[in-house]
N, C-alpha and C positions, 0 to 999 in steps of 0.2 A: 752522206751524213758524217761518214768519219772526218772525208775531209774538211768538213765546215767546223766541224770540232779542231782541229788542225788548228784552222784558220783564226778562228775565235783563241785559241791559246796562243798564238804568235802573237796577234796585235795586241791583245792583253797584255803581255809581254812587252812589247816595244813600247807600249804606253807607260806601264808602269817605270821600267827604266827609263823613258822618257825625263817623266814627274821627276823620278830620282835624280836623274844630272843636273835637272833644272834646279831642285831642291839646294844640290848642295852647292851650284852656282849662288844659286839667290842670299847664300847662309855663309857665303867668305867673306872675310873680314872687311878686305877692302870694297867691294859691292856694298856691305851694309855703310861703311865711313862715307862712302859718295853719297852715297841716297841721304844720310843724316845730314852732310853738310849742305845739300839741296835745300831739305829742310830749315834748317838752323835760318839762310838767306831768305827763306820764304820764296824761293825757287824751284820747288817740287812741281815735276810732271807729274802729267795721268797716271805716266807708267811707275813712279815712286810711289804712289798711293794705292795703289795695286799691288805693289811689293810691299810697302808695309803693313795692311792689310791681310796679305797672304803670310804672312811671318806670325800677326798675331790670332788669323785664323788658324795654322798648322799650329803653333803652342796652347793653344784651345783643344781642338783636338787630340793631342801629345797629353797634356794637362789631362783631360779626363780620365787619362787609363792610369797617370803614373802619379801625378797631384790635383787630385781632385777639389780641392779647397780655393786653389787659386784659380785652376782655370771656370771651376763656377762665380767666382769672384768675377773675374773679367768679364764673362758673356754677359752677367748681369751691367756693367759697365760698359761696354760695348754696341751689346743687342739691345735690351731692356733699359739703358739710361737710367740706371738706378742709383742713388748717390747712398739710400743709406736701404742697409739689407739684410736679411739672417742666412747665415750661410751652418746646414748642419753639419755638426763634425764630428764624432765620438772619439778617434782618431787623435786631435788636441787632447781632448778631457784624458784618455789616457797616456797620453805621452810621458816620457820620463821626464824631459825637461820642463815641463808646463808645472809635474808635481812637484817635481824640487824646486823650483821658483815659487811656489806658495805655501811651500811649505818653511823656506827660509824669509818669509815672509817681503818677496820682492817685488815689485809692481810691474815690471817691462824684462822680458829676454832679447837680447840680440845677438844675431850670429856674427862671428868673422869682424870682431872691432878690435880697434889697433889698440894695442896696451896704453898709448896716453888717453884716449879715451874712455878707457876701464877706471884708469886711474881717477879720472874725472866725473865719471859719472856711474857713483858707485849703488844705487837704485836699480840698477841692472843684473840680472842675471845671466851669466855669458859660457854658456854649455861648452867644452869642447870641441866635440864633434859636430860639424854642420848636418843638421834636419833639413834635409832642401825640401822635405817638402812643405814642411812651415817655412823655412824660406823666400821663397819665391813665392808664398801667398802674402807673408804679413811679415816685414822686416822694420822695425820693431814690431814685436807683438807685445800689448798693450794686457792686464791682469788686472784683475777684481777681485782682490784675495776675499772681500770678505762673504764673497756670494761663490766661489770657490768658480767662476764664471769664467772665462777667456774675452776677453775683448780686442776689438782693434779699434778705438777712438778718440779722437778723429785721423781720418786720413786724409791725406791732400796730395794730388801727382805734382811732382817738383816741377820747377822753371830750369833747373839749373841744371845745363848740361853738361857740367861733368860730373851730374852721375847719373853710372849705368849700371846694369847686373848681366852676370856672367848667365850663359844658355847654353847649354850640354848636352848633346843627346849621342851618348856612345863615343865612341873614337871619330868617326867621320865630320860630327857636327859641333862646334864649336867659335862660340862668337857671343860682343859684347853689344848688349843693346840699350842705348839712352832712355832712362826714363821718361824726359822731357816730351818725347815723341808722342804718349800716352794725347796728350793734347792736341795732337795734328788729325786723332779718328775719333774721337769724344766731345761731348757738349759738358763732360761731369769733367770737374777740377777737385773734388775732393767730398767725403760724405763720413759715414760710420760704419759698419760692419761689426755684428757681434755672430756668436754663436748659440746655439739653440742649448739649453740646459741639458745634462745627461746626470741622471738621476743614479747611476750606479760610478760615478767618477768619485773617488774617495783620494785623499789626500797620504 
């Protein structure tokens, strides 16, 4: 018995670092650049649609322990084909930047824009510090000051491939992935997304 306990911890073991090398294979740079340009010709294999699949199954998965907003965003977009949806969050309704963006009465927050574009589009409020985890759910995120409400409305996955968002998970994983791609595993091109009222959010 011990030793099948043994046995059951090694291969456990070897699988799990398995997944891992494979993981951070499938997650360098240049793997993901080939796979995308496959894409882009409309040249992707089985095995690119399995890989990117598998990238935005693991950010699913990743998503729900660390940004729960976006990665129920996607499953809903991905699994359930849902274009428009309520996603709860209390989370936003408290955040510091959602408050001071309604409260200087501004309609849109976006993270990480380039000072011509601050200049340019001064409707914005542009927090310091990056929230990734409003980030990576809703970049612009779209405000309702007068119902003190968060919105994202409308969204549309872009055509345009150069652009991408940065993926981060620790030191080991790092890499940039095309929006555009949204469109090679989806039937949904764009919908609404708002969030559920939270009744003790004060300004």
């Amino acid at each position: 018995m011990v030793r099948l306990i043994k046995g059951l911890v090694k291969w456990t073991a070897i699988v799990l670092i398995g997944i891992f090398i494979i993981g951070l294979v499938l997650t360098r740079q240049p793997v993901i650049d080939s796979m995308t340009n496959r894409f882009m010709k409309n040249e992707a294999t089985l095995v690119d649609q399995i890989h990117l699949r598998s990238l935005y199954g693991a950010m699913l998965v990743y998503g729900y322990f660390v940004y729960p907003e976006a990665s129920k965003t996607l499953f809903k977009v991905l699994f359930l084909h849902q274009s428009n949806m309520t996603v709860n969050s209390e989370f936003f309704y408290n955040h510091r930047d959602i408050k001071k963006a309604l409260a200087l009465g501004k309609t849109k927050i976006m993270y990480g824009a380039s000072a011509s574009w601050k200049r340019n589009n001064t409707e914005y409020y542009y927090p310091k510090k990056i929230e990734y985890r409003i980030f990576y759910a809703f970049n612009p995120l779209y405000l309702n000051s007068k119902t003190s409400k968060a919105w994202f409305t409308p969204y549309q996955f872009t055509t345009d491939w150069n652009v991408e968002t940065p993926l981060k998970v620790g030191w080991l994983v790092d890499f940039r992935l095309k929006d555009a791609l949204m469109h090679k595993v989806t039937p949904i091109q764009g919908g609404t997304v708002s969030f559920d009222y939270n009744p003790n959010f004060n300004i």
